[in-house]
C-alpha positions as CSV (number, residue, x, y, z in Angstrom):
1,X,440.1,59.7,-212.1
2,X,441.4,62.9,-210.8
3,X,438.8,65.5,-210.0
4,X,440.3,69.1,-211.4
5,X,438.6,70.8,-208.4
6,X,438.6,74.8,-209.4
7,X,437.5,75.6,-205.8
8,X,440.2,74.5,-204.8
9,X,442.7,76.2,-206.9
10,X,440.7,79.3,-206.5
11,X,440.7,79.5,-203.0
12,X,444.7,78.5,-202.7
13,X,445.2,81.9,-205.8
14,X,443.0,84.1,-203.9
15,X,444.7,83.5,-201.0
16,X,448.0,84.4,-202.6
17,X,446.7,87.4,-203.7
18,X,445.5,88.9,-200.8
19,X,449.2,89.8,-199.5
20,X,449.4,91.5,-202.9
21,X,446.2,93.5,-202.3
22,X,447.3,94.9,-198.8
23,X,450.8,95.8,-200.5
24,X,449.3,98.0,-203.0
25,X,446.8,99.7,-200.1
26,X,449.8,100.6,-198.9
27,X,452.1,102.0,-201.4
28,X,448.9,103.6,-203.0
29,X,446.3,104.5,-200.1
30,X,443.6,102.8,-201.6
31,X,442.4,99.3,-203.2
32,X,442.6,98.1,-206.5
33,X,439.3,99.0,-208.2
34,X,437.3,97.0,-210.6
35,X,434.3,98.6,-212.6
36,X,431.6,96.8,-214.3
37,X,429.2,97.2,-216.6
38,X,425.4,95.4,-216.6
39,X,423.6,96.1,-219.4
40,X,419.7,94.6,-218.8
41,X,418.5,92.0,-216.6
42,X,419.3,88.7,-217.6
43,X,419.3,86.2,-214.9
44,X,422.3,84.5,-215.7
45,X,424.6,87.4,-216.1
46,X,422.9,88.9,-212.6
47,X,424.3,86.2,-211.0
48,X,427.5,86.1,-212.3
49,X,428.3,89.6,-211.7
50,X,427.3,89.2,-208.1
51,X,429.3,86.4,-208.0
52,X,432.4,88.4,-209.4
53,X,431.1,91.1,-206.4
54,X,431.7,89.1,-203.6
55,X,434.9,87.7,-205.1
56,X,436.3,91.3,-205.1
57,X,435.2,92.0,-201.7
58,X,436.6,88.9,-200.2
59,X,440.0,89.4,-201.4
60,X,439.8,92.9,-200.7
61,X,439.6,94.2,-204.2
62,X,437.0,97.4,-204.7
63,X,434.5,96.4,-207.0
64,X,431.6,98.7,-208.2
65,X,428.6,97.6,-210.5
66,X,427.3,100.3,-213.1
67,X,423.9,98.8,-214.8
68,X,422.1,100.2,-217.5
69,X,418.8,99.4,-219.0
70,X,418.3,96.3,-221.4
71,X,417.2,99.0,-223.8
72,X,420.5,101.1,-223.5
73,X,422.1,102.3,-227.2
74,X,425.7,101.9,-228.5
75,X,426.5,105.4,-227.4
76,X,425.4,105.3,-224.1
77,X,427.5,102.4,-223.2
78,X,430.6,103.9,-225.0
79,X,430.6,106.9,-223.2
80,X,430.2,105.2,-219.8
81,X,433.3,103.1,-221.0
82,X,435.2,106.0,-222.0
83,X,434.3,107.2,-218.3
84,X,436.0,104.7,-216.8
85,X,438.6,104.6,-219.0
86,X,440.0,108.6,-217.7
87,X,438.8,107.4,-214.0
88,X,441.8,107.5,-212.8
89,X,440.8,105.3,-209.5
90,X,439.7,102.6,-211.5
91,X,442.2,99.9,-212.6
92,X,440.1,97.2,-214.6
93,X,436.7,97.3,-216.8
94,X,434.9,94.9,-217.6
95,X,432.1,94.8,-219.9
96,X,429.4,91.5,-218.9
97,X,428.6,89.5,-221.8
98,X,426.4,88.8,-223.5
99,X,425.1,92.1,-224.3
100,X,421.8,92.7,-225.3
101,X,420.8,91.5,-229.1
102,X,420.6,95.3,-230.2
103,X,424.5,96.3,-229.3
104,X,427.8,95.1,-230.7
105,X,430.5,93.7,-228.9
106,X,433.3,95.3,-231.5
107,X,432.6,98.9,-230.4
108,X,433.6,97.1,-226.5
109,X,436.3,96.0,-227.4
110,X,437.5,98.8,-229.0
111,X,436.9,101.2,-226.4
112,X,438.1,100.0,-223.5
113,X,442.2,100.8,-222.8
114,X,444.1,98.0,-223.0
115,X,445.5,99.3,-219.5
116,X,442.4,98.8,-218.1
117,X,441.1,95.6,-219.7
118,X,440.4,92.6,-217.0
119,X,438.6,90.1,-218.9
120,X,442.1,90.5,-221.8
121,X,439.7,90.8,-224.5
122,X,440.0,93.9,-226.4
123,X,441.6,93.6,-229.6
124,X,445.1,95.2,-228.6
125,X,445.1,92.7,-226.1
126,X,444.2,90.1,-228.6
127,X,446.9,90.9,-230.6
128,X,449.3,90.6,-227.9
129,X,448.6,86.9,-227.0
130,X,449.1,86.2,-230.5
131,X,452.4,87.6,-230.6
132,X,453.6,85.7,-227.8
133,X,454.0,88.9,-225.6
134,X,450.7,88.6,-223.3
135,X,449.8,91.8,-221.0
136,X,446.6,90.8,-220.1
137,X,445.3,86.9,-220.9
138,X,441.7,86.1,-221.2
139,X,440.2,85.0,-217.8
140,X,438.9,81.7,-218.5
141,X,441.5,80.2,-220.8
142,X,443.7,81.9,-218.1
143,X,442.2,79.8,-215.7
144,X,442.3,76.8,-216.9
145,X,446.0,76.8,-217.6
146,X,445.9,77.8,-213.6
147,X,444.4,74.6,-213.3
148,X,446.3,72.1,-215.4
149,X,449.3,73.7,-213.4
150,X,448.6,73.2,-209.9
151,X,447.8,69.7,-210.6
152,X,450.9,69.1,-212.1
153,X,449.3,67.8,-215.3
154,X,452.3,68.2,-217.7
155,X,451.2,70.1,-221.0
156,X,454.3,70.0,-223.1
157,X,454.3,67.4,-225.8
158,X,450.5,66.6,-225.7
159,X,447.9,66.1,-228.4
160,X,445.3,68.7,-227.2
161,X,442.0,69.1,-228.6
162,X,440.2,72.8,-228.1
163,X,436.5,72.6,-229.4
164,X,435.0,76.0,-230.0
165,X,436.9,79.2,-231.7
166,X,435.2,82.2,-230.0
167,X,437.2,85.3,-228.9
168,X,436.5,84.3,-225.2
169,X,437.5,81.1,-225.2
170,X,438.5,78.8,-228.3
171,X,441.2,81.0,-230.0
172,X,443.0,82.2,-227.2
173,X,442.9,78.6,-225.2
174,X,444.3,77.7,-228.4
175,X,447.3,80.4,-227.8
176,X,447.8,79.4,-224.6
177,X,448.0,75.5,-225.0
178,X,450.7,76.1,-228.3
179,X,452.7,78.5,-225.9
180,X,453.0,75.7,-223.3
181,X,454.2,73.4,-226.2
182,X,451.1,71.4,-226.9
183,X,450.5,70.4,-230.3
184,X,446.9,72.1,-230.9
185,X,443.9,71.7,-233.2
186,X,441.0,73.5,-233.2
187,X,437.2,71.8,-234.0
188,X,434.4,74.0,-234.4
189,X,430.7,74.1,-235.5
190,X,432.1,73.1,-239.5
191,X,434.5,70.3,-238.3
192,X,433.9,67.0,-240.4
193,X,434.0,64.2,-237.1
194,X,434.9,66.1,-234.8
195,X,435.1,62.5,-232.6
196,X,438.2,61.7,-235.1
197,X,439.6,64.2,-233.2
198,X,438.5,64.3,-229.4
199,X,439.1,60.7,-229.3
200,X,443.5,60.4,-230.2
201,X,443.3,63.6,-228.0
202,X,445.4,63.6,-224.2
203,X,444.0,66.7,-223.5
204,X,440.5,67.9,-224.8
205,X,439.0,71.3,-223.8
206,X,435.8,71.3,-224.5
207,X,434.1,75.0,-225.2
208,X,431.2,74.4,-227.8
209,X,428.6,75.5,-225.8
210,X,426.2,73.0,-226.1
211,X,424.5,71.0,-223.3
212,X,426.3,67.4,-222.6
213,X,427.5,67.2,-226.3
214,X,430.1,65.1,-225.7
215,X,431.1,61.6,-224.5
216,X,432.1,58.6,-223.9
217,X,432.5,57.8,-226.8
218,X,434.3,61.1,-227.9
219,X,437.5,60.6,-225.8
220,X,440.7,58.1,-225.5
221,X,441.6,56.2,-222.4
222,X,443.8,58.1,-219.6
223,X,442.7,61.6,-221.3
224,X,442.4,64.9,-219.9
225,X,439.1,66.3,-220.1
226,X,438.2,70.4,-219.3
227,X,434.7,71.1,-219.5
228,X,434.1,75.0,-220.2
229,X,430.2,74.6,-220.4
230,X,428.2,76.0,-218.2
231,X,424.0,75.1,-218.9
232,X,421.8,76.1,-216.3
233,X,422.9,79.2,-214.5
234,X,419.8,80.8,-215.0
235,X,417.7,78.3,-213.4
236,X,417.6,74.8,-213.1
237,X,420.4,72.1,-213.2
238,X,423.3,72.7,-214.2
239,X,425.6,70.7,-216.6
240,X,428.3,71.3,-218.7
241,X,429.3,70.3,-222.5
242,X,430.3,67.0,-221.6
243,X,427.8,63.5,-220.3
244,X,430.0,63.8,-216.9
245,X,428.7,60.6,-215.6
246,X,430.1,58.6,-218.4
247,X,433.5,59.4,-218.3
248,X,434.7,58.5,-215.0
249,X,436.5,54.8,-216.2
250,X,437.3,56.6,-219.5
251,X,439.8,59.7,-218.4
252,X,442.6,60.2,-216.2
253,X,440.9,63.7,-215.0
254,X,438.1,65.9,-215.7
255,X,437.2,69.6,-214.4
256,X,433.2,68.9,-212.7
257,X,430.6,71.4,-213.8
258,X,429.7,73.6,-211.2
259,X,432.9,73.5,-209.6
260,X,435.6,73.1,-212.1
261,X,436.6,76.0,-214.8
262,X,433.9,78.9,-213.3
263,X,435.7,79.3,-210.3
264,X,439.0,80.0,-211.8
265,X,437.5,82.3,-214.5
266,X,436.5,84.7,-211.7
267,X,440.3,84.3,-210.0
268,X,441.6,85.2,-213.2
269,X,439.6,87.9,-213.1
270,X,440.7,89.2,-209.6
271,X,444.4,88.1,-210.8
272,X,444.2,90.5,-214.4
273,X,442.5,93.6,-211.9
274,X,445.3,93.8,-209.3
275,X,448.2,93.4,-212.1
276,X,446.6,96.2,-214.2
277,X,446.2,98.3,-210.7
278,X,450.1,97.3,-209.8
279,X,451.0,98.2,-213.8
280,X,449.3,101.7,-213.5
281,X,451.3,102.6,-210.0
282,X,454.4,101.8,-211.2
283,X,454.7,98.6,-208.9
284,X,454.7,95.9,-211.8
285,X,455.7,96.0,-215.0
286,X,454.8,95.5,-218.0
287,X,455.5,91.7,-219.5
């Protein structure tokens, strides 16, 4: 069993991106910038916004945090979106989810310019992927295709398996996988069996955002197995959507939870800021 190490893929991309970094300090005079937005306190997103932090600042990304009180309205965090959006130093924005109960995510992804969308969620964006014509892809289905590439795990002509359809993760992994010539089906909450399914599957992500749903039992012999679940992050152990221990005379490779997809989310992340910065200064263009 091959273990789909996203440290490891993470640190190898980051590293590639530095030389990118230090070109656009040049031709600019300053760093690429990413903004975010915290709205309230909760531990889990806390954490991964400091993570994203320290990824910024070791690759030599500018990164500043903007949080607002777990009581903020709609309005307030629409106009410091449209703030960022006329900033003209800031290249990416991204907005941590989940928000508070009280506050939509539509309005978000309305507001924030496409130009300036790292996480590739916004709806213009959205529309993109599904036309074929990405600018900006969604950082952890993003990452994950990072990772099925640099271990040379051949996508084309696979049965794949995406379990979840949100916006963040099931639809557009689903994009992604028919792009690289997978053939794809989608399983959700209102799937009849979904083991009839994961189990004639070579490649299942799993994104259903339940603790250890899935396993043994779920998946074929020699299959590929991407774990997007991450259970735990706000204390305690963490696991991901699949029984990991079960699996490991069962599949040919599996991404390990912590460790695996997370990582890779965050380089994506770094990857979508400093192509939006090279976008805006003329430097790249636009796909």
């Amino acid at each position: 069993m091959i273990l789909l190490d996203g440290k490891n893929v993470a640190a190898a991309r980051r590293e590639a991106l530095k030389p990118k970094v230090e070109a656009f300090k040049k031709a600019v005079g300053r760093a690429p910038h990413l903004s975010v937005l915290l709205v309230g306190e909760d531990p889990a997103s806390q954490v991964y916004v400091r993570n994203k932090h320290r990824a910024c600042q070791k690759t030599g990304i500018d990164s500043s945090i903007h949080t607002l009180p777990g009581d903020c309205n709609q309005d307030t965090l629409n106009q410091w979106i449209e703030r960022l959006n006329l900033d003209p130093k800031v290249d990416g924005i991204l907005v941590q989810l989940p928000l508070p109960k009280h506050l939509k995510v539509e309005p978000v992804l309305r507001s924030i310019m496409p130009e300036k969308d790292a996480d590739g969620l916004t709806y213009a964006n959205a529309g993109y992927l599904m036309s074929g014509k990405a600018f900006v892809k969604p950082c952890t289905p993003m990452g994950i295709m990072s990772i099925l590439e640099y271990y040379k795990i051949k996508i084309e002509g696979m049965n794949a398996v995406v379990v979840g359809r949100s916006q963040i993760v099931g639809k557009p992994m689903t994009m992604l996988l028919n792009e690289a010539n997978a053939t794809v089906t989608m399983c959700h909450s209102k799937t009849r069996n979904i083991r009839e399914h994961t189990s004639r599957a070579d490649l299942v992500v799993v994104a259903a955002g339940q603790k250890r749903f899935l396993g043994k039992e779920d998946f074929k012999q020699g299959s590929v197995i991407i774990d997007v679940g991450m259970h735990g992050a706000g204390g305690g152990e963490l696991c991901g959507d699949v029984r990991f221990e079960e699996l490991a005379d069962v599949v040919s490779a599996i991404t390990p939870v912590p460790g695996g997809v997370g990582p890779m989310t965050i380089t994506s992340l770094l990857e979508n800021t400093v192509f939006l910065a090279e976008v805006r200064a003329g430097i790249s263009r636009q796909p």
